[in-house]
C-alpha positions in Angstrom: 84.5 69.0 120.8 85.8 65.5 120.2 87.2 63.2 123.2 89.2 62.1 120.7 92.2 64.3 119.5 94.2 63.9 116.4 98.0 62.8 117.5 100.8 63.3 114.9 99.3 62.2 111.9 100.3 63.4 108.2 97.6 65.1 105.6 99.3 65.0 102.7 97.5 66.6 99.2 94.0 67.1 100.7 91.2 69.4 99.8 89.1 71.1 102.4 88.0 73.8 100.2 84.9 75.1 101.2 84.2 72.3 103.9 83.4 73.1 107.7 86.1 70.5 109.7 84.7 69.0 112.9 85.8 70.3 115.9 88.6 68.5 117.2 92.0 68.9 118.7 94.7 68.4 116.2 98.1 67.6 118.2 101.5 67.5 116.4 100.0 66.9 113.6 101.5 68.4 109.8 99.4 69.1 106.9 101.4 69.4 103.5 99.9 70.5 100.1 96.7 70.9 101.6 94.0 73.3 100.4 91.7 75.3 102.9 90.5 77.8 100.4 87.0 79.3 102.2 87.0 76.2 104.5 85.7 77.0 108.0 88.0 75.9 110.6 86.4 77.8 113.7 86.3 76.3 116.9 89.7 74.4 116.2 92.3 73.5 118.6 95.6 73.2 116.5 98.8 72.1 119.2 102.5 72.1 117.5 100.8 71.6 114.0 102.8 72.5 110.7 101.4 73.4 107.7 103.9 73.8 104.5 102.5 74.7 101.0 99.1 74.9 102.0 96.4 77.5 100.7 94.1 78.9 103.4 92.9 81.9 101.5 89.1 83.3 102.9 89.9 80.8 105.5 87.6 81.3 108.3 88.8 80.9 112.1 86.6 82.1 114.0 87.4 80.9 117.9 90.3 78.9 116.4 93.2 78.1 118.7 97.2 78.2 117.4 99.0 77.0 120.4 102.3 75.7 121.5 103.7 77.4 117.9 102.0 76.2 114.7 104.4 77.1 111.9 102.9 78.2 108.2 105.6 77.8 106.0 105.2 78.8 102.4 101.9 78.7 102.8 98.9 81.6 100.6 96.6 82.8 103.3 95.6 85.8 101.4 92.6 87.9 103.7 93.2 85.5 106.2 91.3 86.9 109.5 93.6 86.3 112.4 91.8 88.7 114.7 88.7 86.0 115.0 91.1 83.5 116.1 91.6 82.7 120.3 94.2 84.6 121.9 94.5 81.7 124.8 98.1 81.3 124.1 98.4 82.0 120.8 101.8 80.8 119.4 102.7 80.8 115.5 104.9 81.5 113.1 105.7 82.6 109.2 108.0 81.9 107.1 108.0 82.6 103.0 103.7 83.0 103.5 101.5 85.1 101.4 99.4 87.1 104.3 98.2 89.6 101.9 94.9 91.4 103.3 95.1 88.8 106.6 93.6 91.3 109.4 95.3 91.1 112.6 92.8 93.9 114.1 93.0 94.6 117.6 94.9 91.1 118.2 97.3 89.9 120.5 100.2 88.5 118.7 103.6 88.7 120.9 106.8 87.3 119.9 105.2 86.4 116.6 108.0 85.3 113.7 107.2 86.4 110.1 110.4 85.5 108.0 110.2 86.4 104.3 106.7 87.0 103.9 104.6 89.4 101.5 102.2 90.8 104.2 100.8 93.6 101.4 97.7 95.8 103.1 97.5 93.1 106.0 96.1 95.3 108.9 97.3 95.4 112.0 95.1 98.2 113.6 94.8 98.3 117.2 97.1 95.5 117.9 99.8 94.3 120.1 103.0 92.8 118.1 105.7 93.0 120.5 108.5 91.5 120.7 107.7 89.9 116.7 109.9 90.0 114.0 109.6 90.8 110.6 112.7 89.5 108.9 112.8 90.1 105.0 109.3 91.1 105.3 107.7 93.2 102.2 105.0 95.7 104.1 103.6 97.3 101.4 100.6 99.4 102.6 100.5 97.2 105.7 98.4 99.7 108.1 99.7 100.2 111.8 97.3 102.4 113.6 97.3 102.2 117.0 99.2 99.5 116.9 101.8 98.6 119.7 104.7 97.9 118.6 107.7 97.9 120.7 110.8 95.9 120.7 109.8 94.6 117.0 112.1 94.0 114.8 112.0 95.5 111.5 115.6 96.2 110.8 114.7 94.2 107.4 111.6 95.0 106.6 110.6 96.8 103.3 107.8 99.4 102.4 106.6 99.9 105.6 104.8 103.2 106.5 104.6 103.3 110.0 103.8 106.7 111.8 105.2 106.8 115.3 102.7 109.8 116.8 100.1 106.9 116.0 101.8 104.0 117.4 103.9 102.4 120.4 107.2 101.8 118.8 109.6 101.8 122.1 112.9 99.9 121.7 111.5 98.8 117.8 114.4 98.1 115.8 115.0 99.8 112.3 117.7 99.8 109.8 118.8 103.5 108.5 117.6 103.0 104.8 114.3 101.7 106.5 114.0 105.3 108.8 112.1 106.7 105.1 109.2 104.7 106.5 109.1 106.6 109.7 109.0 109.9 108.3 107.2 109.4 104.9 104.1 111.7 106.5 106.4 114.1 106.6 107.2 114.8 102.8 110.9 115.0 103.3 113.5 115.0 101.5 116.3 112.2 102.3 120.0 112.0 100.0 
C-alpha cells in the first residue's frame, strides 16, 4: 500500500471503467459522477468517503475496506460483490442505490442503512444484517437463507419473501401489510 493516503480531495466526472486503482488509503475523500463499471478496486482502504451518482456495476472489491461509514447515494452498483469486501469494521450506507444482484453472501453487515433502494435478487445468504434498516426498500426476490436477521427494520420494505423457519428474525420489525411476506410459503389466503 501507499505511505501516502489520499485526504479529502474531490473526483468529480471520472472514468475508472475497467482500470485496476493503486492501492491506497482514500480518507474523506467524495467521488461524484464517477464511473467504476468492472474496475477493480480490491485491496482499497476507503475512510468517511462519499460517493453520489456513481456507477460501480461488476465492480470488483475483493479485500476492499468501507470504514468509518462510506455513504453510496444514488449510486448503480448492479452485481456488486459485497461479500469479497473486508469485514474489519465495515461501515456504509445506501440511500436511492441500484444493488440489484449485489451478493452480500455470508457477510457481516450490522447496523447497515439502505434507504430507498431497489435491492431486486441481491442475496443475502448466510449473512448477519442486524440491527440494519431497510427504509422504502423494494426486495423483490431478494434471497434470505440462513440469514440473521434480528432487530432489522423492515416495517417499509416491499416484496420481500422472507421465511422465518429459515432465518433469525428476533425483534425484526414488520408492518401488517408487509406480514404476506412472512407467510407467502404458506399459500394463504389474506383479506
Amino acid at each position: 500500500m501507499n505511505d501516502h493516503p489520499i485526504i479529502e480531495e474531490n473526483f468529480q466526472d471520472k472514468n475508472f471503467s475497467s482500470q485496476k486503482l493503486p492501492n491506497v488509503e482514500y480518507d474523506n475523500c467524495s467521488f461524484t459522477n464517477c464511473n467504476f463499471t468492472e474496475a477493480d478496486i480490491s485491496v482499497i482502504t476507503f475512510l468517511e468517503c462519499t460517493f453520489t451518482d456513481c456507477n460501480f456495476t461488476k465492480v470488483m472489491m475483493k479485500q476492499t475496506a468501507f470504514r468509518d461509514e462510506c455513504i453510496f447515494e444514488n449510486c448503480k452498483l448492479l452485481g456488486a460483490d459485497f461479500s469479497s469486501c473486508n469485514n474489519f469494521m465495515f461501515s456504509i450506507a445506501f440511500k436511492g442505490c441500484k444493488l440489484d444482484y449485489a451478493s452480500f453472501y455470508g457477510f457481516q453487515l450490522k447496523n447497515t442503512r439502505f434507504v430507498d433502494c431497489k435491492l431486486v435478487e441481491a442475496d443475502f445468504t448466510d449473512a448477519i444484517v442486524t440491527g440494519s434498516s431497510f427504509e422504502n426498500c423494494d426486495l423483490s426476490n431478494a434471497v434470505f437463507e440462513q440469514t440473521n436477521a434480528e432487530k432489522v427494520d423492515f416495517s417499509t420494505a416491499v416484496n420481500f419473501d422472507i421465511d422465518p423457519t429459515r432465518n433469525k428474525l428476533k425483534k425484526a420489525k414488520f408492518s401488517e401489510a408487509g406480514l404476506i411476506g412472512l407467510l407467502r410459503k404458506y399459500d394463504l389466503v389474506l383479506k
